[in-house]
C-alpha positions in Angstrom: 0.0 0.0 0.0 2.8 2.3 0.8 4.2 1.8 -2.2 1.3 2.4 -4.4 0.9 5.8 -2.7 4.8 7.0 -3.1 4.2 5.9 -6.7 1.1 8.4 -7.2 2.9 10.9 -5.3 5.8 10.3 -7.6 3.6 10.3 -10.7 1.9 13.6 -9.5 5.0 15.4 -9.0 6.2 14.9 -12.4 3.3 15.3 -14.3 2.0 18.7 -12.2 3.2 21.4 -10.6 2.8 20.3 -7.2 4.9 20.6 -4.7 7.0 17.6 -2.9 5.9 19.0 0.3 2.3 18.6 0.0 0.1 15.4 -1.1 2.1 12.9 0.7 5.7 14.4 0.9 7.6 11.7 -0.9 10.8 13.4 -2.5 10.3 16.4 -0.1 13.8 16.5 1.4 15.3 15.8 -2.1 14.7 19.4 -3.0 14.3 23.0 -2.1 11.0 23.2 -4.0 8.5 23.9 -0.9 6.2 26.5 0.3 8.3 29.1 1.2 10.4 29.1 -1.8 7.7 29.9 -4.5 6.5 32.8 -5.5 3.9 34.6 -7.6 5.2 37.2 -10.4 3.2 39.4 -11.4 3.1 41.6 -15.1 1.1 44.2 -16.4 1.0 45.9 -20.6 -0.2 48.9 -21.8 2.1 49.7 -24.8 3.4 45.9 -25.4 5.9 45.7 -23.0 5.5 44.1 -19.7 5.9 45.9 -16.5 6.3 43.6 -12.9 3.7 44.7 -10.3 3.7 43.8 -6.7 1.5 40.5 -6.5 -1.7 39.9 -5.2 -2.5 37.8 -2.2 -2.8 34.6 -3.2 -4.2 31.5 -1.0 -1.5 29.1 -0.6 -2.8 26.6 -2.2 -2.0 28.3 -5.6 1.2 28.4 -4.9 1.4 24.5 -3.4 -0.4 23.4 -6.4 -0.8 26.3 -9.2 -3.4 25.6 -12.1 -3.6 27.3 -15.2 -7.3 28.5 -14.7 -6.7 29.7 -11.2 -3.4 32.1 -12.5 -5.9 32.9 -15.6 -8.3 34.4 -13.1 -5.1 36.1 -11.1 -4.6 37.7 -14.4 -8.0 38.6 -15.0 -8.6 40.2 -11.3 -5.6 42.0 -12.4 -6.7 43.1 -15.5 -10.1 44.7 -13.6 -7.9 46.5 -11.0 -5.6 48.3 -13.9 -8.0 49.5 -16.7 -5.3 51.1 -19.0 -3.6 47.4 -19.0 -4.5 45.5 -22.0 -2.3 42.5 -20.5 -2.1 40.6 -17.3 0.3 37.6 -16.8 0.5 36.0 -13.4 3.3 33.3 -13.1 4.2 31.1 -10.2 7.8 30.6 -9.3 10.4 28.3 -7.5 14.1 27.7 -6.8 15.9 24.8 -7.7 19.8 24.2 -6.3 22.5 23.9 -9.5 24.7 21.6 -7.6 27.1 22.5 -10.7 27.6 26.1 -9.7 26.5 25.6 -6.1 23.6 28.3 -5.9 19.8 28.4 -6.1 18.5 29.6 -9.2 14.7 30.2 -10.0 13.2 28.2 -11.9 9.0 28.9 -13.6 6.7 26.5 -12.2 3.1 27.7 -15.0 2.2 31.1 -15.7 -1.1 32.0 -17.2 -2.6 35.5 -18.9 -5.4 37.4 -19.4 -5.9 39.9 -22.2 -8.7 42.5 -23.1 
């Protein structure tokens, strides 16, 4: 039984976006990919070129286990907040440790947008 379940964790993690640290937390100490190390990014156009904005509170269950439909409707809550925007992309980020170079880089996790 144990073993069926690490293998659906297993399968989940690398077929979705969740995190080792939830559903089970097989693999979780394997990696720096937890809650506190994503984030959401936030970007706003007007003229074609995207500007970062500070990013809305999110539940943390977006960030644990982002969908595309639930950064779409980031985006579009962003979109309704900014009226001159004609472009709203919210993305959900994490770090992953190059044991090459020694150092955490971030890596994107799914990003979704919203346009007028």
């Amino acid at each position: 039984m144990l073993c069926a379940i690490a293998l659906a964790q297993r399968a989940l993690l690398l077929t979705t976006p969740l995190t080792p640290w939830m559903g089970g937390g097989f693999s979780m100490f394997t990696t720096v990919d937890g809650i506190n190390a994503r984030h959401l990014r936030c970007f706003v156009s007007t003229t074609g070129a995207d500007v970062a904005i500070a990013a809305p509170v999110v539940p943390e269950s977006l960030l644990n286990f982002p969908t595309e439909a639930a950064l779409h409707e980031v985006a579009a809550k962003i979109l309704v907040d900014r009226p001159t925007a004609t472009r709203a992309r919210a993305e959900v980020w994490t770090f992953r440790f190059d044991r090459d170079r020694g150092v955490a880089i971030a890596d994107p996790v799914l990003s979704a947008e919203a346009k007028r």
